[in-house]
mmCIF file as gemmi writes it, N, C-alpha and C atoms, coordinates in Angstrom:
data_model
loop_
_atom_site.group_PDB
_atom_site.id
_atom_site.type_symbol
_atom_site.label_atom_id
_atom_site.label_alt_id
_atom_site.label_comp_id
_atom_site.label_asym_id
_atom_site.label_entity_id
_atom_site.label_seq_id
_atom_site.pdbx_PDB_ins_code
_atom_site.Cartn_x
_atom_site.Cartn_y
_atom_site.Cartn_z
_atom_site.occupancy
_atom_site.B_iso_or_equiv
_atom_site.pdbx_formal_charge
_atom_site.auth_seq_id
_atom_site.auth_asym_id
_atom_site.pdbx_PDB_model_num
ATOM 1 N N . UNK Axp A 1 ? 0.859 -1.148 0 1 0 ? 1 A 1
ATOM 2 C CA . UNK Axp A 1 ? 0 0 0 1 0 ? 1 A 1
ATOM 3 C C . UNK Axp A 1 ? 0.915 1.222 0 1 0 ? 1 A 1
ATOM 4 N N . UNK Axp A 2 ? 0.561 2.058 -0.912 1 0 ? 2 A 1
ATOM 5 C CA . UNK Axp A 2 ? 1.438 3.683 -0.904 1 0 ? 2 A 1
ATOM 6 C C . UNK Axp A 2 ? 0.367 5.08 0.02 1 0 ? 2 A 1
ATOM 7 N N . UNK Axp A 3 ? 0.992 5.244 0.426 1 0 ? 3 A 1
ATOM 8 C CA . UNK Axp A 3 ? -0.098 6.35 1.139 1 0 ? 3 A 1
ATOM 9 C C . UNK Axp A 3 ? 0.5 7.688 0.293 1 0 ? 3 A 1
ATOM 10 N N . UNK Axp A 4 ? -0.763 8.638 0.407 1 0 ? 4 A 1
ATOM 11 C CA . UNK Axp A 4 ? -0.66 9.56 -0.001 1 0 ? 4 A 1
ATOM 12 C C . UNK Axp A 4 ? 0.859 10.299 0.149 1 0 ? 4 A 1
ATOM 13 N N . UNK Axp A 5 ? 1.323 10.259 1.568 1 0 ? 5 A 1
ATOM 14 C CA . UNK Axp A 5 ? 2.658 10.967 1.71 1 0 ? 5 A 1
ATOM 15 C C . UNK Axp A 5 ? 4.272 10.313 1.581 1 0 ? 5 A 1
ATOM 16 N N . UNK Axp A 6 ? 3.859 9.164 0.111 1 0 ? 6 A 1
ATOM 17 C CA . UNK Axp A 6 ? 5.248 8.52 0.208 1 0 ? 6 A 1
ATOM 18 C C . UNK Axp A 6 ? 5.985 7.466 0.746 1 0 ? 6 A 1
ATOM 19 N N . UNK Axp A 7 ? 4.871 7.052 1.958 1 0 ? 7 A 1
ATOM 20 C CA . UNK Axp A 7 ? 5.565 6.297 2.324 1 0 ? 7 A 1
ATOM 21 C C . UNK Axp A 7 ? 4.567 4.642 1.921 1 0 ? 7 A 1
ATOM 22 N N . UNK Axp A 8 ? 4.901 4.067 2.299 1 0 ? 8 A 1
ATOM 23 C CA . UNK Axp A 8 ? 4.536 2.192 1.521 1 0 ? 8 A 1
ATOM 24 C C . UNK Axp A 8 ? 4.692 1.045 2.738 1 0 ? 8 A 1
ATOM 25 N N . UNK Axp A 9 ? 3.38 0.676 2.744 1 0 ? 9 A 1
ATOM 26 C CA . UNK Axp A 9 ? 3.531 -0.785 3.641 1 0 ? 9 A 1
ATOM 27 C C . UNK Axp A 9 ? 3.567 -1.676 3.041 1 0 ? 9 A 1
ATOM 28 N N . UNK Axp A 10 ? 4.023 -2.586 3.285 1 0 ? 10 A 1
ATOM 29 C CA . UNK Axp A 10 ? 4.389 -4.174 2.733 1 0 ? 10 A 1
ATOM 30 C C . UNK Axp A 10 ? 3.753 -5.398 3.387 1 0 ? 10 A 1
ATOM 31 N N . UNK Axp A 11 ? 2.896 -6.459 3.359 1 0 ? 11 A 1
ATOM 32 C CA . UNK Axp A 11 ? 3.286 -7.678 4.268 1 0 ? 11 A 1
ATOM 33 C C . UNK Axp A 11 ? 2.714 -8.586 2.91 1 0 ? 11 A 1
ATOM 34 N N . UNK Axp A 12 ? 3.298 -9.722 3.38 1 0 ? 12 A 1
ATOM 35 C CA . UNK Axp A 12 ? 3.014 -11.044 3.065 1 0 ? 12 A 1
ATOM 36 C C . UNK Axp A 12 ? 1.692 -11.54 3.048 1 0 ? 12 A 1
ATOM 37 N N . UNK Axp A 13 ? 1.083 -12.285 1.929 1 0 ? 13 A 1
ATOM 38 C CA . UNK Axp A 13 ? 0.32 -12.577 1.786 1 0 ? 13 A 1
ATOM 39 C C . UNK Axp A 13 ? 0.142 -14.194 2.668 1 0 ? 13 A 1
ATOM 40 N N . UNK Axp A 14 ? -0.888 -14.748 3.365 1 0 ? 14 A 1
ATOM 41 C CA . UNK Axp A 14 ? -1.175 -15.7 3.96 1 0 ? 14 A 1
ATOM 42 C C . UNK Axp A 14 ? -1.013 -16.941 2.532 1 0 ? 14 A 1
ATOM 43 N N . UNK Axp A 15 ? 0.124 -18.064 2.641 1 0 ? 15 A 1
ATOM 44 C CA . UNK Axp A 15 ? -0.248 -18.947 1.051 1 0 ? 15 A 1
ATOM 45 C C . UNK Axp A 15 ? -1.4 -19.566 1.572 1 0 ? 15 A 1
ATOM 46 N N . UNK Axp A 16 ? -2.355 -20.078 2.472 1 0 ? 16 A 1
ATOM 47 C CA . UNK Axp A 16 ? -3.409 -20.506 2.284 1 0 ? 16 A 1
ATOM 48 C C . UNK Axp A 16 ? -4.348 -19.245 1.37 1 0 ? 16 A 1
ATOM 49 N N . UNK Axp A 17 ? -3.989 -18.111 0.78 1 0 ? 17 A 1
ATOM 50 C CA . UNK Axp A 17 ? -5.286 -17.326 0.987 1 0 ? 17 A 1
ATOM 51 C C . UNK Axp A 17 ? -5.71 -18.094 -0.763 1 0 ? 17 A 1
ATOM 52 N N . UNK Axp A 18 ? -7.152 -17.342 -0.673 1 0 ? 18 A 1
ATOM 53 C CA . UNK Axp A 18 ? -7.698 -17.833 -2.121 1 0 ? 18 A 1
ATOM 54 C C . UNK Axp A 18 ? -8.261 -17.003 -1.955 1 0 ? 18 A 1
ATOM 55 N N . UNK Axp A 19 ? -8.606 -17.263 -3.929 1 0 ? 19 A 1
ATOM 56 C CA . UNK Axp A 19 ? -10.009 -16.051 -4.13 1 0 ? 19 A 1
ATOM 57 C C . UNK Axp A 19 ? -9.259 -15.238 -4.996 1 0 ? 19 A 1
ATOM 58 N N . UNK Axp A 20 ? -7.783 -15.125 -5.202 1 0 ? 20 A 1
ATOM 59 C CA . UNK Axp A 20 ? -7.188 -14.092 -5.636 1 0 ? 20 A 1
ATOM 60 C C . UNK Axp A 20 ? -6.495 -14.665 -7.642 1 0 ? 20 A 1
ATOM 61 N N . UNK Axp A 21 ? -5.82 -14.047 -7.94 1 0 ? 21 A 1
ATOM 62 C CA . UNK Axp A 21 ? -5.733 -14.843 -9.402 1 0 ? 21 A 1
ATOM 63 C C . UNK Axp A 21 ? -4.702 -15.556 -9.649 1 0 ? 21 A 1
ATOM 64 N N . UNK Axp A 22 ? -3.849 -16.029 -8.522 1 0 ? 22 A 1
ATOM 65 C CA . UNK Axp A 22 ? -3.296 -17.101 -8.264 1 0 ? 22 A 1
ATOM 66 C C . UNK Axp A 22 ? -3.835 -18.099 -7.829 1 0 ? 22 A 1
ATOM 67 N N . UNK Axp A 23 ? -4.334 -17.996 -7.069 1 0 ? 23 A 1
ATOM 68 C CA . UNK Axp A 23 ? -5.013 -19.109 -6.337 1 0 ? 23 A 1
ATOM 69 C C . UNK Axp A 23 ? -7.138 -18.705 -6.311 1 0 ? 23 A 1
ATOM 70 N N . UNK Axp A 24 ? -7.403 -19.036 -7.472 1 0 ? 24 A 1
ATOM 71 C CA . UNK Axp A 24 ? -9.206 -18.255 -7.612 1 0 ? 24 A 1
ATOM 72 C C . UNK Axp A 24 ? -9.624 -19.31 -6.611 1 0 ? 24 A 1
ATOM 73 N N . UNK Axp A 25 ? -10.978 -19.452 -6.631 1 0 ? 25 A 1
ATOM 74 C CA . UNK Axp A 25 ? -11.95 -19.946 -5.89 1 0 ? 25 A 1
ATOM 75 C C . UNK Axp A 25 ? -12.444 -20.981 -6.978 1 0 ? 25 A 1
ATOM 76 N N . UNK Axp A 26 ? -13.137 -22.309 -5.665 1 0 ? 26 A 1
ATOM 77 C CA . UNK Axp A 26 ? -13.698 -22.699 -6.903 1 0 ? 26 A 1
ATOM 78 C C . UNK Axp A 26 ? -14.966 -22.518 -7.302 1 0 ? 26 A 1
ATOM 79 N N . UNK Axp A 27 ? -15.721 -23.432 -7.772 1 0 ? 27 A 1
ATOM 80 C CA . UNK Axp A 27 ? -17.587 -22.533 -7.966 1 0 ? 27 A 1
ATOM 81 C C . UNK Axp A 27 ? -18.326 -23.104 -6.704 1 0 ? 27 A 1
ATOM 82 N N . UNK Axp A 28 ? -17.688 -23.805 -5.902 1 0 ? 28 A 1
ATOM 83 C CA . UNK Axp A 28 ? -18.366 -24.324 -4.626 1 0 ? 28 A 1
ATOM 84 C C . UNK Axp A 28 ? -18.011 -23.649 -3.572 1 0 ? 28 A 1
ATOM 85 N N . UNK Axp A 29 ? -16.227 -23.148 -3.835 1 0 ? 29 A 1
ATOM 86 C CA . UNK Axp A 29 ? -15.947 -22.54 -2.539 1 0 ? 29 A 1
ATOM 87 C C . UNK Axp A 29 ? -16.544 -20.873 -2.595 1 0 ? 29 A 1
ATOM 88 N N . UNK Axp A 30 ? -17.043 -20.638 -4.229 1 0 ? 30 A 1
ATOM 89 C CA . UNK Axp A 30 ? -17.27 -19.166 -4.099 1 0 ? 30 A 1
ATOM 90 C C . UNK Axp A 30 ? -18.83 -19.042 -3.586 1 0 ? 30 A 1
ATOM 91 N N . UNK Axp A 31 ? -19.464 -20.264 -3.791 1 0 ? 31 A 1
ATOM 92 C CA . UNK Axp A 31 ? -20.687 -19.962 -3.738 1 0 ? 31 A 1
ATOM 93 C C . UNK Axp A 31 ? -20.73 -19.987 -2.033 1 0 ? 31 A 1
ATOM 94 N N . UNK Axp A 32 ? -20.077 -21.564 -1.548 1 0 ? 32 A 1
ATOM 95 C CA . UNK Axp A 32 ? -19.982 -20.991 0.049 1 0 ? 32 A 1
ATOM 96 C C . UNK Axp A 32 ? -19.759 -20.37 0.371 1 0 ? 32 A 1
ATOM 97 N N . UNK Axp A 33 ? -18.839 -19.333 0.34 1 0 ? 33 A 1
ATOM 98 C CA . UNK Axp A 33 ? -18.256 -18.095 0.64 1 0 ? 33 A 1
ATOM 99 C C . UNK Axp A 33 ? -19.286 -17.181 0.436 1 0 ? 33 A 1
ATOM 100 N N . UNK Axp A 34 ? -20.211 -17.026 -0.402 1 0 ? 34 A 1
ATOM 101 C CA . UNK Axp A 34 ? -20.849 -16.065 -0.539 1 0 ? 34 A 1
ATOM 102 C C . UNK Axp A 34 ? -21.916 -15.896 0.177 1 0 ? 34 A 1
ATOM 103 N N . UNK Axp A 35 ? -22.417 -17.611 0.194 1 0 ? 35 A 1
ATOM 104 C CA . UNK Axp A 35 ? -23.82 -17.816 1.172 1 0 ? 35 A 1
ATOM 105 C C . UNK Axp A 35 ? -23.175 -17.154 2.668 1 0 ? 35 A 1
ATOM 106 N N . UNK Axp A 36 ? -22.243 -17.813 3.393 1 0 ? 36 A 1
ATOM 107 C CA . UNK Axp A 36 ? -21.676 -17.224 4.804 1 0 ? 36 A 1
ATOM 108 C C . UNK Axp A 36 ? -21.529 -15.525 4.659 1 0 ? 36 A 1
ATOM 109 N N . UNK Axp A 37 ? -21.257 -15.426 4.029 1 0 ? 37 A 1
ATOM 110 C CA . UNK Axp A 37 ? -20.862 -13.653 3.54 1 0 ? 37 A 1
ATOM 111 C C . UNK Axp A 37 ? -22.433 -13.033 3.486 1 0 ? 37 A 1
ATOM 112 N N . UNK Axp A 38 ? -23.005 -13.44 2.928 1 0 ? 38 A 1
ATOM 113 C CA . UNK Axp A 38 ? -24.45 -12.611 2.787 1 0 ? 38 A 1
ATOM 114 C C . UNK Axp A 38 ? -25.845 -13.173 4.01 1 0 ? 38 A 1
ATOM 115 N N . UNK Axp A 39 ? -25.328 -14.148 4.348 1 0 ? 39 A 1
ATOM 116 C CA . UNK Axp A 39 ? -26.402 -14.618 5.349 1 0 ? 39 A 1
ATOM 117 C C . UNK Axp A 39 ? -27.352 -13.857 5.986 1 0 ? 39 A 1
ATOM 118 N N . UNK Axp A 40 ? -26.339 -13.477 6.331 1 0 ? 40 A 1
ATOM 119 C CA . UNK Axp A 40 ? -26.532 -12.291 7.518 1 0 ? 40 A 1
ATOM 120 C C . UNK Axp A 40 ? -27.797 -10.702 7.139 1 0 ? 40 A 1
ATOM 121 N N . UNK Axp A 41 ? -27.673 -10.503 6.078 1 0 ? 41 A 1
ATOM 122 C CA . UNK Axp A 41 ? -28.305 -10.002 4.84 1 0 ? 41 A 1
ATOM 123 C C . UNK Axp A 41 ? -29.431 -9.939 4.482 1 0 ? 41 A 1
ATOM 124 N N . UNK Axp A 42 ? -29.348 -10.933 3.48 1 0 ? 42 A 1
ATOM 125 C CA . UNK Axp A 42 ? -30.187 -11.786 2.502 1 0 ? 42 A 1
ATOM 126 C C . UNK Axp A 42 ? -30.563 -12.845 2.897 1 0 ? 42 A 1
ATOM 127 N N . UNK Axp A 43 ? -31.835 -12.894 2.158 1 0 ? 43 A 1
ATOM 128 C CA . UNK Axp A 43 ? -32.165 -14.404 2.642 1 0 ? 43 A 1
ATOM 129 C C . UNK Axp A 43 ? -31.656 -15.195 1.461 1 0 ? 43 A 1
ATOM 130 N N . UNK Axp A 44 ? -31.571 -16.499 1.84 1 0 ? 44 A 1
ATOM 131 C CA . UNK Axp A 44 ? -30.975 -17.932 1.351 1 0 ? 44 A 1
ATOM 132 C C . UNK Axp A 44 ? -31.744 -17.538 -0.673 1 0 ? 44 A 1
ATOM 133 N N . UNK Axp A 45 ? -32.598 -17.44 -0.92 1 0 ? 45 A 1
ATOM 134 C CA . UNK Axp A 45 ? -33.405 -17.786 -1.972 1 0 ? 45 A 1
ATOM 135 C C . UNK Axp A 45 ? -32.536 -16.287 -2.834 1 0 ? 45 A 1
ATOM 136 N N . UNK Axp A 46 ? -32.679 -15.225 -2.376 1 0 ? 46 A 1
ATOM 137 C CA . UNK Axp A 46 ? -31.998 -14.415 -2.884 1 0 ? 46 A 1
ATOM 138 C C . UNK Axp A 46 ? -30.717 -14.179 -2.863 1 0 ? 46 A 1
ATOM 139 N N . UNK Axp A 47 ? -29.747 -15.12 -1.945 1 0 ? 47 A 1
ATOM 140 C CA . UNK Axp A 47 ? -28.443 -15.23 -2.444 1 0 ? 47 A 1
ATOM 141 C C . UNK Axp A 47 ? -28.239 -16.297 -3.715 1 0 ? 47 A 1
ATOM 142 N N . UNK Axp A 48 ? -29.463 -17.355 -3.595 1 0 ? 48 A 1
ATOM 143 C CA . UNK Axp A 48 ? -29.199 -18.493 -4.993 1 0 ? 48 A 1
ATOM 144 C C . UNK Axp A 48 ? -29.397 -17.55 -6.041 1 0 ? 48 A 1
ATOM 145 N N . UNK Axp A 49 ? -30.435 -16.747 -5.95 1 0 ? 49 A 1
ATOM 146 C CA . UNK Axp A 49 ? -30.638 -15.876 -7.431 1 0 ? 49 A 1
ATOM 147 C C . UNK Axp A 49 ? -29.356 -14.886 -7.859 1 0 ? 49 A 1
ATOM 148 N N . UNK Axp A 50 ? -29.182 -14.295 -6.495 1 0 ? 50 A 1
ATOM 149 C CA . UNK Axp A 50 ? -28.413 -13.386 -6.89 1 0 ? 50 A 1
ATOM 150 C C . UNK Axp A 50 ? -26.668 -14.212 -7.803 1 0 ? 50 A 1
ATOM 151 N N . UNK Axp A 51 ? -26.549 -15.569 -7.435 1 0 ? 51 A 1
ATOM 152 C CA . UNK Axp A 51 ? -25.235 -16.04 -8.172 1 0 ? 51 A 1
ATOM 153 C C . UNK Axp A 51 ? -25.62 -16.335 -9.385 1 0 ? 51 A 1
ATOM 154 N N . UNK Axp A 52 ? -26.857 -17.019 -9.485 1 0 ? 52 A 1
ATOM 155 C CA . UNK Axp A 52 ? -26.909 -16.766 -10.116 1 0 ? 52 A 1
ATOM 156 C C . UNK Axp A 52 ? -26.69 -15.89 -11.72 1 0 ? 52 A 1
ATOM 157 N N . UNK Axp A 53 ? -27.73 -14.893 -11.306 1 0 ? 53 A 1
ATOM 158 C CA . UNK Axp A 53 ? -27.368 -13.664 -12.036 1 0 ? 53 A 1
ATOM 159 C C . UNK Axp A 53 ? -25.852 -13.247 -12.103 1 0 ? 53 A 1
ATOM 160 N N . UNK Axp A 54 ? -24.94 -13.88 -10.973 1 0 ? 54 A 1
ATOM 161 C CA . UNK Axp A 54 ? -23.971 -13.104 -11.488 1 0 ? 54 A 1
ATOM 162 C C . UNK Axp A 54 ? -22.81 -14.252 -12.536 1 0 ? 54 A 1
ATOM 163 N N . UNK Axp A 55 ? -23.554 -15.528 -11.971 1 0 ? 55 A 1
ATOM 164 C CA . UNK Axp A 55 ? -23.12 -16.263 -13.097 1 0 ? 55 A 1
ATOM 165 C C . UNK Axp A 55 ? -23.185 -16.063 -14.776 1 0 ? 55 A 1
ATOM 166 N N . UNK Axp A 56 ? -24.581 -15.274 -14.772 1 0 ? 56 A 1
ATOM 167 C CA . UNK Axp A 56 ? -24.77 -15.502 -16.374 1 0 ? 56 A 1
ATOM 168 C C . UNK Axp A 56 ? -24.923 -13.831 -16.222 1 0 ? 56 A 1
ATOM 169 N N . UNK Axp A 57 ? -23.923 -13.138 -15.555 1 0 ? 57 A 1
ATOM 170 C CA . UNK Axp A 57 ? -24.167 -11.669 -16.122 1 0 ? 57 A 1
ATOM 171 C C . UNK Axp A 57 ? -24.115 -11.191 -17.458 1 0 ? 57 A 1
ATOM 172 N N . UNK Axp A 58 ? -23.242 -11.835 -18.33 1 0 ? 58 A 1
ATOM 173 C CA . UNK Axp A 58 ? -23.201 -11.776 -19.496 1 0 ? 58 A 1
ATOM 174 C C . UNK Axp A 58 ? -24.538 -11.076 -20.755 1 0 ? 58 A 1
ATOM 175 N N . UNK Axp A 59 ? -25.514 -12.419 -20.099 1 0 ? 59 A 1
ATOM 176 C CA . UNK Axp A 59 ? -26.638 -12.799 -20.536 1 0 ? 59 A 1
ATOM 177 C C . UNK Axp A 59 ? -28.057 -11.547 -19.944 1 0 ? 59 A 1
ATOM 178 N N . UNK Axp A 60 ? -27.691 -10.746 -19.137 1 0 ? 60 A 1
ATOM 179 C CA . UNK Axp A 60 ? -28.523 -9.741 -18.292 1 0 ? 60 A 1
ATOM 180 C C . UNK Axp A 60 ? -28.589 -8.629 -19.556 1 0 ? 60 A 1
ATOM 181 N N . UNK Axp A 61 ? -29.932 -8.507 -19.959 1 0 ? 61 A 1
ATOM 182 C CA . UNK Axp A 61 ? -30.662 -7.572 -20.614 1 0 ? 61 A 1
ATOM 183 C C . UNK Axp A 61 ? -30.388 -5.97 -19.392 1 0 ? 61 A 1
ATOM 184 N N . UNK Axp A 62 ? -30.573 -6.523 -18.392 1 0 ? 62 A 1
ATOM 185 C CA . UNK Axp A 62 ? -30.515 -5.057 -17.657 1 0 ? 62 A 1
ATOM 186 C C . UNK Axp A 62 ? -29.53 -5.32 -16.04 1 0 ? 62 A 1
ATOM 187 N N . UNK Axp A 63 ? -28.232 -4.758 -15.88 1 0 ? 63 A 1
ATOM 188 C CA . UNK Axp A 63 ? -27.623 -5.073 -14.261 1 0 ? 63 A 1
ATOM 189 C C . UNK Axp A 63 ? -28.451 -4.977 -13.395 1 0 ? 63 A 1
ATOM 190 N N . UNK Axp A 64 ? -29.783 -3.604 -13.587 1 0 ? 64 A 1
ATOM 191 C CA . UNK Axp A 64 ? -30.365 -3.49 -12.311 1 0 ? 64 A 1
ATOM 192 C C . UNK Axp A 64 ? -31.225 -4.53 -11.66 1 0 ? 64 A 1
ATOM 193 N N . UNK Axp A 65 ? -31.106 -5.269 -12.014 1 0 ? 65 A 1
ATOM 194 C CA . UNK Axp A 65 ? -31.798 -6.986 -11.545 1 0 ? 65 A 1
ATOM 195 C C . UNK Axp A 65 ? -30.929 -7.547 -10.746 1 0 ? 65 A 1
ATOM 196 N N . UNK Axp A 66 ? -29.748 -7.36 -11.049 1 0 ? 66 A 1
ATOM 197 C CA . UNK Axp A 66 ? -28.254 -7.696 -10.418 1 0 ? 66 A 1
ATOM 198 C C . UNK Axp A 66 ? -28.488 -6.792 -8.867 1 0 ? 66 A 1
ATOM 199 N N . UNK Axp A 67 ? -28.74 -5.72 -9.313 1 0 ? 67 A 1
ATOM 200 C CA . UNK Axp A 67 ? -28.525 -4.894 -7.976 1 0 ? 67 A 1
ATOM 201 C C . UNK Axp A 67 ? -29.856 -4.778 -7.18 1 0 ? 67 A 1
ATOM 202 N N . UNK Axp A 68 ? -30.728 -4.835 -7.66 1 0 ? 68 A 1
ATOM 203 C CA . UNK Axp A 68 ? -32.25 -5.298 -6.796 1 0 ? 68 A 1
ATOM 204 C C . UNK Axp A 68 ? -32.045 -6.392 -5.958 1 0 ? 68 A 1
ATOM 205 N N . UNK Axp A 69 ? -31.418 -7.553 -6.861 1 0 ? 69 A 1
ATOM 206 C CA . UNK Axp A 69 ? -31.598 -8.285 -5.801 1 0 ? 69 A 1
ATOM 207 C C . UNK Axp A 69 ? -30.37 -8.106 -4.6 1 0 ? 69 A 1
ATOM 208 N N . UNK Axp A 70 ? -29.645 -7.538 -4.979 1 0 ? 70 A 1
ATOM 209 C CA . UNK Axp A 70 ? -28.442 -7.776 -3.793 1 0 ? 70 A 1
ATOM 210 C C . UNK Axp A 70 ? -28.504 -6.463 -3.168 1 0 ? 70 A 1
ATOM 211 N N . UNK Axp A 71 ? -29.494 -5.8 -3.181 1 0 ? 71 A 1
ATOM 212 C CA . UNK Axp A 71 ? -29.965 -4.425 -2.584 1 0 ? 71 A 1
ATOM 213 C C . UNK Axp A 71 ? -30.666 -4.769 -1.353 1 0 ? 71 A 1
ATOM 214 N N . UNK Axp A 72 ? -30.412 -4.131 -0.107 1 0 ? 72 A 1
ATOM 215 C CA . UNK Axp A 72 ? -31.378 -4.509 0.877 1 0 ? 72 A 1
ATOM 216 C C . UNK Axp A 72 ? -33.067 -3.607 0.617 1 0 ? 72 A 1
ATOM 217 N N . UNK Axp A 73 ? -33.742 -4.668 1.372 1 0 ? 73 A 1
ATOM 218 C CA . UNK Axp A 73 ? -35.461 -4.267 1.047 1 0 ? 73 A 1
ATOM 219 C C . UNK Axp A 73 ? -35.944 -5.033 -0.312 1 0 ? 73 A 1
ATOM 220 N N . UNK Axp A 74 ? -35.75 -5.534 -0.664 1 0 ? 74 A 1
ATOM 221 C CA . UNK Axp A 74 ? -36.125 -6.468 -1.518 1 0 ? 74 A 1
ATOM 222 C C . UNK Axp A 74 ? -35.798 -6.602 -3.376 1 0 ? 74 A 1
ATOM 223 N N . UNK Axp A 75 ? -36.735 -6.823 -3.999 1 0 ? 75 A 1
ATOM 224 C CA . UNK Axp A 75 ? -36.361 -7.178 -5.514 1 0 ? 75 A 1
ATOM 225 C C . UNK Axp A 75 ? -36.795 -6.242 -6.399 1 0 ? 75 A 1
ATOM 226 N N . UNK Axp A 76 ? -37.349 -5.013 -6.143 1 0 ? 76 A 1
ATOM 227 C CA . UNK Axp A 76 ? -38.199 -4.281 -6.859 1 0 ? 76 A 1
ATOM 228 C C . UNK Axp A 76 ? -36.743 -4.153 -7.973 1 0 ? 76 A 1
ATOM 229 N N . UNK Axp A 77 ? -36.79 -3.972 -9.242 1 0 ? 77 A 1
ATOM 230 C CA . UNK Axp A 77 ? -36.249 -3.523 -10.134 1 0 ? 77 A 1
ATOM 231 C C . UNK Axp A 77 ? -35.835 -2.134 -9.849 1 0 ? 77 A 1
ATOM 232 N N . UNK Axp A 78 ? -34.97 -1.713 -10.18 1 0 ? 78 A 1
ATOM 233 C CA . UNK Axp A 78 ? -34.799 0.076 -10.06 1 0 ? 78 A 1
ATOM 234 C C . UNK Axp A 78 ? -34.796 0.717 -11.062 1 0 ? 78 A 1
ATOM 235 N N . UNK Axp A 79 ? -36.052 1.569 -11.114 1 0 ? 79 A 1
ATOM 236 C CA . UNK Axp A 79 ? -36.101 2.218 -12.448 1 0 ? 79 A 1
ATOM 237 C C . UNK Axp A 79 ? -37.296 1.637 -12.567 1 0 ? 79 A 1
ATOM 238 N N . UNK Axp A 80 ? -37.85 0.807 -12.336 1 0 ? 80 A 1
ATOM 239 C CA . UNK Axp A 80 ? -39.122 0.115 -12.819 1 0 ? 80 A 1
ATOM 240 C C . UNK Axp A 80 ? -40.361 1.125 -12.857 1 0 ? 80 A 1
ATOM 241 N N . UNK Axp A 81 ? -40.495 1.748 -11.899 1 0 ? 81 A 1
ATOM 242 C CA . UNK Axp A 81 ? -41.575 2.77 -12.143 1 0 ? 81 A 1
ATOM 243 C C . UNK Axp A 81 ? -41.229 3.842 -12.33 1 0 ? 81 A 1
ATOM 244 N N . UNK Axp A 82 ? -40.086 3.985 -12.833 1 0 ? 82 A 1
ATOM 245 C CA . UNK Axp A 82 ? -39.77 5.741 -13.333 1 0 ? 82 A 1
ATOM 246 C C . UNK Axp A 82 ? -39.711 5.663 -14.562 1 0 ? 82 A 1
């Protein structure tokens, strides 16, 4: 890390870590990871959708479906009634 005034921290990366583009995730450990990560959140049905969607983002006519659902308060589309 460089901070604004020049100076730079350094440390070592943990070799267990993952997730990163040496060592990615796999599609089980990302999806666990994500369910524990959002639990707390979201409910269960809208974290499956939401990997969904981000599985086949590609394929998304519109992101804001992407972000409805991973928006707290629910699924409304954004933009939908404007």
């Amino acid at each position: 890390m460089r901070l604004k005034d020049g100076r730079s921290w350094t440390q070592a990366s943990d070799d267990r870590y993952r997730g990163g583009p040496d060592h990615p995730f796999t599609q089980a450990e990302l999806h666990r990871s994500s369910r524990t990560a959002r639990s707390s959140a979201l409910p269960k049905e809208r974290i499956a959708r939401a990997l969904d969607l981000i599985e086949h983002v590609d394929q998304l006519k519109d992101v804001r479906e992407l972000v409805a659902i991973l928006s707290p308060g629910g699924t409304r589309r954004s933009g939908a009634d404007d």
